[in-house]
C-alpha positions as CSV (number, residue, x, y, z in Angstrom):
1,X,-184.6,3.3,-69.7
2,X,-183.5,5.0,-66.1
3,X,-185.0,3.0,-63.2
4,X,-185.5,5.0,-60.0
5,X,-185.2,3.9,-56.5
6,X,-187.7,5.7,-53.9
7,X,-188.2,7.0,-50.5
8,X,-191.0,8.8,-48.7
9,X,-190.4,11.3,-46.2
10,X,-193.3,12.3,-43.7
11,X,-193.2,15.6,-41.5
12,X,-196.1,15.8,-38.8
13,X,-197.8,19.3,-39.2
14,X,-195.6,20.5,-36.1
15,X,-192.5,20.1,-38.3
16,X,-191.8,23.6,-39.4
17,X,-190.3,23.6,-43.0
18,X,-187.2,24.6,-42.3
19,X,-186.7,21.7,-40.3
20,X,-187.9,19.5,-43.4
21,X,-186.0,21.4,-45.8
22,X,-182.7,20.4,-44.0
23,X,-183.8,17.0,-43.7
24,X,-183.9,16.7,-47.6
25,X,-180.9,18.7,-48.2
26,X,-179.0,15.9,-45.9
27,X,-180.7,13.5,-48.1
28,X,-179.2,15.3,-51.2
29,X,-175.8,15.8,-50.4
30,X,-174.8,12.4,-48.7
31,X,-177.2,9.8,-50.4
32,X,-177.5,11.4,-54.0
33,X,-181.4,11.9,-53.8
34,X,-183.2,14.9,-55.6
35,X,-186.8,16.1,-54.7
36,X,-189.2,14.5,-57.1
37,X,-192.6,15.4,-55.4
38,X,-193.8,17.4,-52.5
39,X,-197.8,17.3,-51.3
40,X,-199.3,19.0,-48.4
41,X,-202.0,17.5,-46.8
42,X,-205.4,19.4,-45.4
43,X,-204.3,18.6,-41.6
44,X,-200.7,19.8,-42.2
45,X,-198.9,16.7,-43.0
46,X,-196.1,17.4,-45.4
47,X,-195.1,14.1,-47.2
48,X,-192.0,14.4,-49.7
49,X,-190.5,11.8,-52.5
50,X,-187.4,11.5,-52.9
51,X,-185.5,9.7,-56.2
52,X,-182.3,8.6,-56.9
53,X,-181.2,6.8,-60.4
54,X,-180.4,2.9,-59.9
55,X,-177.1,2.7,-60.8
56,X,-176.5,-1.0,-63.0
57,X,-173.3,-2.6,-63.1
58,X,-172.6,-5.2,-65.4
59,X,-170.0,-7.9,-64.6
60,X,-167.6,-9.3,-67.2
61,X,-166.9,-13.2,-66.3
């Protein structure tokens, strides 16, 4: 089973989404997170999710 790790990202309506899209692209390259949802809300408030795969290692005593 693959466990996820999460984090929220909120842009205020002003935020113009090219502005957001580089803020999740920086997220992407230099933390290993991938776009899982995206949801617009009615005043303009763009909130995205962001995942990355917990990575487990096992020790060996």
């Amino acid at each position: 089973m693959t466990d996820y790790e999460y984090r929220v990202l909120t842009f205020d309506r002003h935020t113009s989404k090219a502005q957001a899209r580089q803020a999740v692209r920086e997220h992407a390259e230099y933390g290993r997170w991938e776009l899982s949802r995206t949801v617009i809300y009615e005043g303009g408030v763009r909130r995205m999710w962001l995942r990355r795969k917990i990575m487990r290692v096992q020790r060996t005593a």
